[in-house]
N, C-alpha and C positions, 0 to 999 in steps of 0.2 A: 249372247248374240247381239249383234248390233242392229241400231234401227237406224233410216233415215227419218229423223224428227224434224220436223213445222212448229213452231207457236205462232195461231196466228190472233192478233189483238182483234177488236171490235174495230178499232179506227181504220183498220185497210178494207171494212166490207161492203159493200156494194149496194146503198138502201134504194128503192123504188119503189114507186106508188102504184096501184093497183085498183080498177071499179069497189073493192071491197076494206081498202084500207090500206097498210103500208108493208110492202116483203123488204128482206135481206137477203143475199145469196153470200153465201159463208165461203165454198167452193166449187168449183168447176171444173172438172179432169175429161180431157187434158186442159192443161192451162192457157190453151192459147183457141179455148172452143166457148162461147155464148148460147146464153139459152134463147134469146133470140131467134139466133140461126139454128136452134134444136140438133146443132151436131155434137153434144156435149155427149160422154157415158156415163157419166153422174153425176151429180150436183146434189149439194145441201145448202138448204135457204130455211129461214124461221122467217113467216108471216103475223103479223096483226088483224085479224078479222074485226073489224070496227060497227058494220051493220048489221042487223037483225036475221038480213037474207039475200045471198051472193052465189053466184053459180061460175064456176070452176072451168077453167078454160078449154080447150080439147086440146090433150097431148096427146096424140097418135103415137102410138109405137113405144112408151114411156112406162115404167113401170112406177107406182108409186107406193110408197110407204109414209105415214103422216099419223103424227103423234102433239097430241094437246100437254100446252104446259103450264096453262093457264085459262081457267074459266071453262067452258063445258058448250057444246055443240053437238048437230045432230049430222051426219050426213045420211044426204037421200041418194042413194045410186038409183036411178030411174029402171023401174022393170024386171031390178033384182034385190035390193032391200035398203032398209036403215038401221042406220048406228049411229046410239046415243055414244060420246067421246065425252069423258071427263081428266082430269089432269093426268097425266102421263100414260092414259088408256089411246090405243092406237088404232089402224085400219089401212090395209092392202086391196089395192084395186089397179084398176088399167087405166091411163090416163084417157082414151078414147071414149068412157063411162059416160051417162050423161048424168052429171051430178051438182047436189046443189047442197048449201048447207042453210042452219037457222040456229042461230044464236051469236055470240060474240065471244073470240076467245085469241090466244096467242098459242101458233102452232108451229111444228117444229117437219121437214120435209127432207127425204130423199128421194131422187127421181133417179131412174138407173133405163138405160138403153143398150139395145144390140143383146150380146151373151151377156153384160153386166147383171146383178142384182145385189140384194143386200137383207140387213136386218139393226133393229130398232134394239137397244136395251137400255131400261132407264136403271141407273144407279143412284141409291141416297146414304147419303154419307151424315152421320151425328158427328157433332162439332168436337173436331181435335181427336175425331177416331177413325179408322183404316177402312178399307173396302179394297179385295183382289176381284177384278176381273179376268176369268180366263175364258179364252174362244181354243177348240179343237177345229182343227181343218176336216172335212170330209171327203174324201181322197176322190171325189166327181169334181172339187174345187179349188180353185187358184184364188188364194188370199193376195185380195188387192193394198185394202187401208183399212185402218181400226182408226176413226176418230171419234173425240171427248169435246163432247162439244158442254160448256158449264152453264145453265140455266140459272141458276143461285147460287153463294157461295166460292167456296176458291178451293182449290185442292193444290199438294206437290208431287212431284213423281218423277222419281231417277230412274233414267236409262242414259247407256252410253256413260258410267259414271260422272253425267252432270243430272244437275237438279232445275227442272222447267216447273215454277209456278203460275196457275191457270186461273185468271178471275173470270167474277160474271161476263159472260157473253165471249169470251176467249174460245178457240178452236184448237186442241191439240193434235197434230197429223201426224201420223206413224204410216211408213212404208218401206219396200223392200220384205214385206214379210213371208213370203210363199219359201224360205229355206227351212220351215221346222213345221209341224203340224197340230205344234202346240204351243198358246201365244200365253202369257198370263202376267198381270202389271198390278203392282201395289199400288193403289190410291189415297192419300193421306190428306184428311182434313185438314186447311188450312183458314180454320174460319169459323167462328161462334155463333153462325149460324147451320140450320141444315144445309148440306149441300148439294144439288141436283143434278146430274150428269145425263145425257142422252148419248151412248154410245153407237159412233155408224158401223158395223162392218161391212165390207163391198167387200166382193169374189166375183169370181168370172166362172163363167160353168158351161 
């Protein structure tokens, strides 16, 4: 099966500063949508939480998914609970939440609107050894994008018989996927360290 494949480097993403420290937005679909203007259906951004204690903006209408990838925080959803977040431990909430967090840590985000949503899977790969990930479709969903997004480390991975290698902080984008129901890619360490992957899947439902 073929994919439409993205690599996208570090140097084309988008940094901004923030009351609480410094974000990246990785991607924005469609491509010609800002989160500014909130008409985006998803978007992936990795932030830097730099101060003790930051409270989180109101996304109305926003779904979100948010996963630590470094260092450890608490979030307070006001009126409905807390959660302690330690490295690649995650948490789902509505952007309208009133929420805040405490501690200092580097975290990794997908925000999804309208019928979009999504899911979070962290992948860890030992140095110069393999990892398959496979996703099943659920016949309520329309598979949008599977991306690998690299945290540490570097991996290879042939599809379309060419070979895409992915360093620290690289984005790998795959779409066109909703012709099979069944998705599944060999991940091959490319790196003598461990290697950490955060995979997005987006569906529409």
């Amino acid at each position: 099966m073929n994919y439409d494949v993205e690599l996208i480097r570090e140097k084309s993403y988008k940094p901004t500063f923030w009351s609480g420290g410094m974000a990246t937005e990785l991607i924005t679909y469609p491509v010609d949508s800002d989160y500014a203007s909130r008409n985006f259906l998803w978007r992936l951004g990795i932030a830097k939480i730099d101060i003790p204690e930051s409270t989180f903006s109101d996304l109305t209408n926003v779904s979100r998914k948010f996963m630590v990838t470094e260092g450890k925080i608490t979030l307070d959803h006001k009126n409905k609970y807390r959660k302690l977040l330690k490295a690649f431990e995650q948490d789902s909430f509505m952007g309208d939440w009133k929420t805040k967090t405490y501690g200092k840590a580097s975290v990794f985000n997908l925000m999804t609107r309208e019928n979009y949503n999504g899911e979070l899977v962290h992948l860890n790969i030992t140095p110069r050894k393999k990892c398959v990930f496979k996703y099943q479709v659920q016949l309520d969903k329309e598979l949008i994008a599977i991306c690998f997004y690299v945290v540490s480390g570097s991996f290879k991975f042939t599809i379309n018989n060419k070979i895409f290698k992915a360093n620290t902080n690289d984005l790998l984008l795959l779409k066109s996927l909703n012709l099979s129901s069944i998705h599944e890619f060999l991940l091959s360490s490319n790196s003598l360290e461990i290697t950490n992957i955060i995979a997005s899947v987006i569906y529409s439902q």
